[in-house]
C-alpha positions in Angstrom: 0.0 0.0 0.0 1.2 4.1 -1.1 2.2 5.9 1.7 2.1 9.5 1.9 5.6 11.4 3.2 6.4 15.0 4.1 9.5 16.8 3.8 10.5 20.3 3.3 13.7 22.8 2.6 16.3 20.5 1.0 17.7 23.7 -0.8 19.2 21.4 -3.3 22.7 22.8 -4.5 22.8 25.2 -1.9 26.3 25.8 -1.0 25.5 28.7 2.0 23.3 26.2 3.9 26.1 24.1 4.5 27.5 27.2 7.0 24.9 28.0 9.0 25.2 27.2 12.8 22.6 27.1 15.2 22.5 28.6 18.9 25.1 26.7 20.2 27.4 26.9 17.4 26.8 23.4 15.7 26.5 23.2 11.6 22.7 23.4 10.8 23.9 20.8 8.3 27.0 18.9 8.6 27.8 17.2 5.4 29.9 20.1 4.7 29.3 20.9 1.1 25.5 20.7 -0.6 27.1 18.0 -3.1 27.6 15.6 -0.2 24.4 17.1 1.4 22.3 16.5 -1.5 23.6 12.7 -2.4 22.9 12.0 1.6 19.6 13.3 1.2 18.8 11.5 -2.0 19.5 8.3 -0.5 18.0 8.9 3.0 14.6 10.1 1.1 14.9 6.9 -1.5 15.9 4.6 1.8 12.2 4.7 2.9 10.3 6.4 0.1 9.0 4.0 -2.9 7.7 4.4 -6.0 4.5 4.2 -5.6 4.8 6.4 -2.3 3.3 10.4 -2.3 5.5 13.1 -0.6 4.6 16.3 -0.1 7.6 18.8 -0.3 6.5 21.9 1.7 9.0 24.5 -0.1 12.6 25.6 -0.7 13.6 22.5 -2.9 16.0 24.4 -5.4 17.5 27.9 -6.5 17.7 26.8 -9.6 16.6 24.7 -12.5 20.0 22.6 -12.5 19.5 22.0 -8.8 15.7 20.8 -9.3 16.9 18.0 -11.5 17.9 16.0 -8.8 13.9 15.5 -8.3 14.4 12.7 -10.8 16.7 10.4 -8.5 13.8 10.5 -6.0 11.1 8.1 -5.5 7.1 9.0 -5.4 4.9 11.1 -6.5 5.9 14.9 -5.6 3.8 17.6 -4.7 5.1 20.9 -3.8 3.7 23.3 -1.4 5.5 26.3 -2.4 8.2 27.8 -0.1 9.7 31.5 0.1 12.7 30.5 -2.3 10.6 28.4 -5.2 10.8 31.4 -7.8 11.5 29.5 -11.2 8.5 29.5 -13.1 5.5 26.8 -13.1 6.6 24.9 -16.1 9.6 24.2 -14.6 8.2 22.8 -11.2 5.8 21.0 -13.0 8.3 18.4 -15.0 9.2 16.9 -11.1 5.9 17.8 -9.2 2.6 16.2 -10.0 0.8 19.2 -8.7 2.3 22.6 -7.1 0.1 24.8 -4.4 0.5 27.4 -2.1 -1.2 25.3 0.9 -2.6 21.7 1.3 -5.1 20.9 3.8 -5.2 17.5 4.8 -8.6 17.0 7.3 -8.0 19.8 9.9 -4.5 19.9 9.1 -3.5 22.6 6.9 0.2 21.9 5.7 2.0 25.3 4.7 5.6 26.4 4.1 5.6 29.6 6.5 3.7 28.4 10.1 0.4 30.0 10.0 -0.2 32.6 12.2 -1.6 31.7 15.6 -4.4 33.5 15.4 -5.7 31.4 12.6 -5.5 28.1 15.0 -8.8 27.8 15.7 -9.6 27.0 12.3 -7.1 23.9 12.1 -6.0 20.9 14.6 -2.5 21.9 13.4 0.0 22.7 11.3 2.8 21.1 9.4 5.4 23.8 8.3 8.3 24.3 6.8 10.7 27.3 6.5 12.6 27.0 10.4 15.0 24.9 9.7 16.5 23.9 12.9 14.3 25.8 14.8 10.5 25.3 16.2 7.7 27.2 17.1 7.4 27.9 21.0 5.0 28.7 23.7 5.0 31.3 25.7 6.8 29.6 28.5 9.5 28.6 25.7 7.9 24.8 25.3 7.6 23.4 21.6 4.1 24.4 21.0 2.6 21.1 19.6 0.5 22.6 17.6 3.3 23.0 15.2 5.3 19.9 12.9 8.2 21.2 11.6 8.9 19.0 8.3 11.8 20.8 7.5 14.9 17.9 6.6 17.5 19.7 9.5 15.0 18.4 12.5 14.2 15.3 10.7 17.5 13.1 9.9 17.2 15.0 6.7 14.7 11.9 5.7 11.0 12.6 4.7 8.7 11.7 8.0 5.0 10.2 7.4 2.4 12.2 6.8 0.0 9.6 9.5 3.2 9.4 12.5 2.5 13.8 11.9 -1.2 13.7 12.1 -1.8 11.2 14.8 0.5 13.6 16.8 -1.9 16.3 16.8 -5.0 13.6 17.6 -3.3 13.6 21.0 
């Protein structure tokens, strides 16, 4: 049986992401240049994706065309949500990406690139993002607000997670 898989912001060919450091100082991504970084994240997507499998890719896959045609090493059935750096035109998204949106909503989940605001929660049981990187959405009090799934590849072992281990999260 298809599964359904959610990743976001592989930046594919992205040579600054690969010097970024969080709060403490650590590489955001440590393969320590986007060619090893991409092949890692090829394999690690095609290690549990198949090709019958869906995955939605909430943003920031490529800068540019050349970068995007690493789509075609990848198992499934794409769909992109588009991110903040997806500028190339549709024609070009659309040779790797079944469909291309600006949100996807899923039940009461609404999956986005940007986190919604919070004053649109009531609406939704919760929302899978993209955009952070290594970071999350907090609470107040500085607690991960569960409300939130980051899908972004940094805070996920740079593998695509399943869409139902997301959404039975925000059942709880």
């Amino acid at each position: 049986m298809a599964k359904v898989w959610v990743t976001s912001d592989n930046h594919f060919g992205h040579e600054g992401m690969y010097k970024f450091v969080k709060n403490d100082g650590t590489l955001v991504r440590p393969h320590g240049s986007a060619g090893a970084g991409d092949a890692d994240m090829v394999a690690r997507w095609n290690a549990v994706v198949s090709k019958e499998d869906k995955v939605y890719h909430l943003g920031d896959v490529a800068f540019s065309k050349r970068h995007l045609d690493i789509l075609h090493q990848m198992n499934g059935t794409k769909v992109l949500i588009k991110g903040n750096h997806d500028r190339l035109k549709l024609s070009q998204y659309s040779q790797h990406f079944k469909d291309v949106r600006g949100v996807h909503v899923i039940g009461k989940c609404v999956m986005t690139h940007v986190p919604i605001h919070p004053e649109s929660k009531a609406r939704w049981n919760g929302n899978i993002h993209g955009h952070l990187h290594s970071n999350i959405v907090k609470l107040p009090d500085s607690r991960p607000d569960p409300w939130y799934y980051n899908a972004c590849v940094e805070v996920n072992d740079f593998t695509p997670v399943l869409l139902d281990t997301i959404l039975l999260g925000f059942m709880k």
